[in-house]
Structures are given as structure tokens and as C-alpha cells.
LUMDREN-975231 format. One record per residue: residue in one letter; z, x, y of N, C-alpha, C in turn. Coordinates in steps of 0.05 Angstrom, whole numbers, padded with zeros to 5 digits, always signed. Layout:
% LUMDREN-975231
aZXYZXYZXY
...
***
This chain:
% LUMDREN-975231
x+00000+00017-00024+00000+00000+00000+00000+00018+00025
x-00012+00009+00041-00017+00026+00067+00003+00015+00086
x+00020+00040+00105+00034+00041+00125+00027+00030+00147
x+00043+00021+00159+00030+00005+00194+00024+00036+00203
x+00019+00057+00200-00002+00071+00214-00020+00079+00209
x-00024+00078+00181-00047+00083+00165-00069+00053+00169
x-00050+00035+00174-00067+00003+00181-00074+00003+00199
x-00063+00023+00224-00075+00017+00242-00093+00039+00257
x-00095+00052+00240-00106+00084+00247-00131+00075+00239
x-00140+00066+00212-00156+00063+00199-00179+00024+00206
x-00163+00009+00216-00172-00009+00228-00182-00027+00254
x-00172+00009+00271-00179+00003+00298-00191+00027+00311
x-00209+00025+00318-00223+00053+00330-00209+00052+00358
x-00209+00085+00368-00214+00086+00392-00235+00070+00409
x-00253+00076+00401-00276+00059+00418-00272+00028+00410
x-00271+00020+00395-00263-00007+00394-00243-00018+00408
x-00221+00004+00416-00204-00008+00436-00202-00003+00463
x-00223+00015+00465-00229+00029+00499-00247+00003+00504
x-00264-00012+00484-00288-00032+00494-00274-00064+00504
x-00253-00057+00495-00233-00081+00506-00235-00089+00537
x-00232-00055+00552-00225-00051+00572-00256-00055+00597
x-00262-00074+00604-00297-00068+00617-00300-00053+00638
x-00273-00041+00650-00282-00017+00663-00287+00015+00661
x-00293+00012+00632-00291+00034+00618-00328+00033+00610
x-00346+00060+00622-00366+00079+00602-00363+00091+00580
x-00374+00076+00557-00368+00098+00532-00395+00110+00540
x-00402+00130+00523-00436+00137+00512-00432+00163+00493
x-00456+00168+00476-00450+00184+00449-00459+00215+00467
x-00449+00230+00466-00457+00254+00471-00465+00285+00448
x-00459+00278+00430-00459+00287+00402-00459+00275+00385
x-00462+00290+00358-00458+00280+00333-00424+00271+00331
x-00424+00253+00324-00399+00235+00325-00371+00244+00345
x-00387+00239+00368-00367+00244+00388-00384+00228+00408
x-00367+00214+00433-00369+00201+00449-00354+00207+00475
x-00361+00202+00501-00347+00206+00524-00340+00180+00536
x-00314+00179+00549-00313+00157+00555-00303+00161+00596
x-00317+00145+00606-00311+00155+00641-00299+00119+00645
x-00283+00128+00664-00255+00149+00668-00235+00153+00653
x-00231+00176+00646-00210+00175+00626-00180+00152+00635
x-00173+00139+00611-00154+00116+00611-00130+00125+00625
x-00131+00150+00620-00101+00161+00616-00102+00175+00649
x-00124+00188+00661-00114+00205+00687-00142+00198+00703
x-00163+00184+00701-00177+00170+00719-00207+00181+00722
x-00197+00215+00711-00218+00231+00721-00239+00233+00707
x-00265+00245+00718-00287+00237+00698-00300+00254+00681
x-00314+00251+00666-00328+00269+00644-00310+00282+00633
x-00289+00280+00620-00269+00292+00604-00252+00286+00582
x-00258+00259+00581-00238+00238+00557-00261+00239+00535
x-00255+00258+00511-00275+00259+00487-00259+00246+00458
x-00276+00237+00446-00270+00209+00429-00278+00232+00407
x-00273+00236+00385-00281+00242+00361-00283+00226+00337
x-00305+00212+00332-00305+00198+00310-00286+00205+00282
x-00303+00227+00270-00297+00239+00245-00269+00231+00248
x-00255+00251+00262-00224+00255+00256-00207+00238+00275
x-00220+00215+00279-00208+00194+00299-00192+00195+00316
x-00190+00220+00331-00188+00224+00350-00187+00223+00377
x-00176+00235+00407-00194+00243+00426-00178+00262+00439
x-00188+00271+00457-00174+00293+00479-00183+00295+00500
x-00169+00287+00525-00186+00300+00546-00172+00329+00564
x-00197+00328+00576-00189+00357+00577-00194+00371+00610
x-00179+00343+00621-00169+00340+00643-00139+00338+00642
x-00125+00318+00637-00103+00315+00628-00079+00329+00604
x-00110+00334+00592-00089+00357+00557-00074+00339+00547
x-00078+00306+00545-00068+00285+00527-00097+00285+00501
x-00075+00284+00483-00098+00288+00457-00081+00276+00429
x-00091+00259+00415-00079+00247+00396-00097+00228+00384
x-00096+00211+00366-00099+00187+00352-00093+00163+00371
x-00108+00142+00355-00105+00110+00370-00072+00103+00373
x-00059+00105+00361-00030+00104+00364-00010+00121+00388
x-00031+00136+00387-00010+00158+00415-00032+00150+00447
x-00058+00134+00435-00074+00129+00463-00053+00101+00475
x-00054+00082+00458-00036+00060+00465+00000+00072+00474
x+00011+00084+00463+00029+00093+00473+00034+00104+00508
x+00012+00122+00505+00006+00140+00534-00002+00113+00557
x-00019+00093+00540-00027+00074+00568+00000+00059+00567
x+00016+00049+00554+00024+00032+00552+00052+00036+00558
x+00062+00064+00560+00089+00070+00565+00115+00069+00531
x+00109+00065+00517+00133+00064+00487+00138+00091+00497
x+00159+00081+00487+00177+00101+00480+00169+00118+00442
x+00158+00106+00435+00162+00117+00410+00129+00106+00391
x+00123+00120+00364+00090+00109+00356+00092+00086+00339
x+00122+00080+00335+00128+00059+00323+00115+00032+00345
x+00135+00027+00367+00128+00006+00385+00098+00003+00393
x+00083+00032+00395+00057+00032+00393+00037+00025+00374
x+00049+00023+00355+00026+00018+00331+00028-00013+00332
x+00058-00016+00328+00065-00044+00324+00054-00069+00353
x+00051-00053+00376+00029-00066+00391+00007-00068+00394
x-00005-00046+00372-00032-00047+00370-00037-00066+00343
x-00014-00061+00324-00019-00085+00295-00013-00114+00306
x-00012-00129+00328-00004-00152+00347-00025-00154+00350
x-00041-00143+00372-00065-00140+00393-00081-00154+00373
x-00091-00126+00352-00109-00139+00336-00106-00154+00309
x-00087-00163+00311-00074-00182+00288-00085-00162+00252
x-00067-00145+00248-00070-00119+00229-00044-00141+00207
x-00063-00140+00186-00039-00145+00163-00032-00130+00158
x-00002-00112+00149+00000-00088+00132+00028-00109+00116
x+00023-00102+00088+00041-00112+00070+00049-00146+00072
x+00078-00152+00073+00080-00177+00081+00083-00177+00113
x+00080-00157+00135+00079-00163+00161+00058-00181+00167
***
């Protein structure tokens, strides 16, 4: 059985949740990588990189870099990746186990 971070790591892309947002440019700039302007997290541009493969991103303006769980965290203020995941398993209504 999969963990509420493994549920939600695995069932929610970055880009799927940056497309939420309509003030947000994604576009592919590589082989499975994407840029997204303005970065969510510090505003600035051409610097927020998405990594498919390893579901990732980093920008590299800011030096925030993590998984979908630490992106929601950073916008969202938790304290912790628990409250974060568990608002991202809400958002997009994520079954994990009997949750």
C-alpha cells in the first residue's frame, strides 16, 4: 500500500499543479524538463525548472528545490510535508488507504 507521499508524489505532477494557477507560463525547454515564468516561489523569471523524470524542480534564483510536496509547502507556508501533502491529498481528492 502506498504512503500519503508516495500518493501524492506519484499522482500529482508539478505541472499539473502549477496549471491550476493561470498566471503561470509553463513551456518544454528540454527533454523532460520544463520552465515555468514566474517562479511561484520568488516571482523572478526564467529560473523555476520542472524536471519531469525525477519529479522534481529547482530554481535557481531562489535555491528552493524539492518535490511537489515541499512546492506546496513553500507556497503555502506548513510548517511541516505532512500538512503539505495532506493539502495537496484534499486539493486533489488522493485516496491513500482508508483516507
Amino acid at each position: 500500500m502506498k504512503t500519503l507521499y508516495e500518493a501524492v508524489k506519484t499522482q500529482i505532477s508539478i505541472r499539473q499543479f502549477l496549471e491550476n494557477h493561470p498566471d503561470r507560463q509553463i513551456k518544454r525547454i528540454g527533454n523532460k524538463m520544463l520552465r515555468v515564468n514566474p517562479c511561484p516561489l520568488c516571482l523572478h523569471r526564467d529560473c523555476f525548472t520542472i524536471f519531469e523524470e525525477s519529479l522534481s524542480f529547482k530554481c535557481f534564483s531562489c535555491e528552493k528545490s524539492g518535490d511537489i510536496i515541499c512546492l506546496e509547502k513553500y507556497i503555502k507556508g506548513f510548517g511541516s510535508n505532512f500538512e503539505a501533502a495532506s493539502s495537496l491529498r484534499k486539493t486533489f481528492q488522493i485516496t491513500v488507504g482508508g483516507l
